[in-house]
C-alpha positions in Angstrom: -17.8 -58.3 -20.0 -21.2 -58.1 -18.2 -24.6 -59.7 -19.0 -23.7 -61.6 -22.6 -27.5 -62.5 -24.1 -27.3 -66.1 -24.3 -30.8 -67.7 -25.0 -31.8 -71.8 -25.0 -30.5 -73.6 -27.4 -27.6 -71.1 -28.6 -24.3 -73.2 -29.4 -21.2 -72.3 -27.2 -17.4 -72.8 -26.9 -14.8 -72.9 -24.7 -12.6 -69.9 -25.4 -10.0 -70.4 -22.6 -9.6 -73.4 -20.5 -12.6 -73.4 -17.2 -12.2 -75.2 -13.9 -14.9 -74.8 -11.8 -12.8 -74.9 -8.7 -14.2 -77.9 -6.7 -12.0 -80.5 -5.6 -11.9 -84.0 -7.0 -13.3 -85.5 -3.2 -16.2 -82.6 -3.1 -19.9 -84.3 -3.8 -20.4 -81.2 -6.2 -16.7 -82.0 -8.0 -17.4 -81.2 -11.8 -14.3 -81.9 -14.0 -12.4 -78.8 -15.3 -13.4 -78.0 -19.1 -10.9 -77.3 -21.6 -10.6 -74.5 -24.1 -12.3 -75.8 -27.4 -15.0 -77.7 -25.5 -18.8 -77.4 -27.4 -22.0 -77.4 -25.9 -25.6 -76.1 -25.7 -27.4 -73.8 -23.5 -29.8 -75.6 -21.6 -31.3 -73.1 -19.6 -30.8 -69.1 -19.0 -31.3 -68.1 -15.1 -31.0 -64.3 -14.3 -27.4 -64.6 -13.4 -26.4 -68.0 -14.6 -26.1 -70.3 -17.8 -27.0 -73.9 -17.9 -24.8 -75.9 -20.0 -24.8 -78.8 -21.7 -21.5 -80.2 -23.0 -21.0 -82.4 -26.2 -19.3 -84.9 -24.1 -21.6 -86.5 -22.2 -19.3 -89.2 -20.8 -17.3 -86.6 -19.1 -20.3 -84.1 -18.3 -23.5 -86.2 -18.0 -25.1 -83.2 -16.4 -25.5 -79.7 -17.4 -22.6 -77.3 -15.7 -23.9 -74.0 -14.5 -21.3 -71.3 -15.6 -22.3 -68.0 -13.3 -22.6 -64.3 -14.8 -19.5 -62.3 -13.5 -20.4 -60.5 -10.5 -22.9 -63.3 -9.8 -20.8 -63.7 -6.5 -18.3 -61.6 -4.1 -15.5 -64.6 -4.9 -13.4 -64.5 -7.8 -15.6 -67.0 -9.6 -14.7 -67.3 -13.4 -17.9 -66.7 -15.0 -19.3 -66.6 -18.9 -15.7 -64.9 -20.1 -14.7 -68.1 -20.9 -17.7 -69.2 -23.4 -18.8 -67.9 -26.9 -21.3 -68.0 -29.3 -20.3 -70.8 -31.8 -20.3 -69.4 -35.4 
């Protein structure tokens, strides 16, 4: 998919479930994110998306969802947001 232009404050969704891949016992756990999930771009980085999530009780802080190729791993990256309508 590439570099998707996402600015602050654009509206996202979840279009396919998202776990970050951190177990529940890691200092840096963030829970997984189901498809359907809403939130705002927070802040844009040159290979990463800030996000904040609508549910603040689950996600109190911003996720960071990587550009793919961002890493070597097989990191999920921003195929699994859109721009909300």
């Amino acid at each position: 998919m590439g570099l998707i232009h996402y600015e602050r404050g654009d509206c996202i969704i979840f279009v396919k479930d998202w776990d970050p891949g951190f177990a529940p016992d890691d200092p840096f756990y963030i829970e997984p994110v189901p498809k359907g999930t809403r939130g705002r771009v927070v802040d844009v980085g040159p290979n990463k998306l800030r996000l904040q999530l609508a549910d603040k009780e689950i996600w109190p802080q911003p996720v960071t969802i990587w550009f793919e190729g961002a890493f070597p791993d097989a990191i999920e990256g921003t195929e699994c947001i859109a721009h909300q309508a």
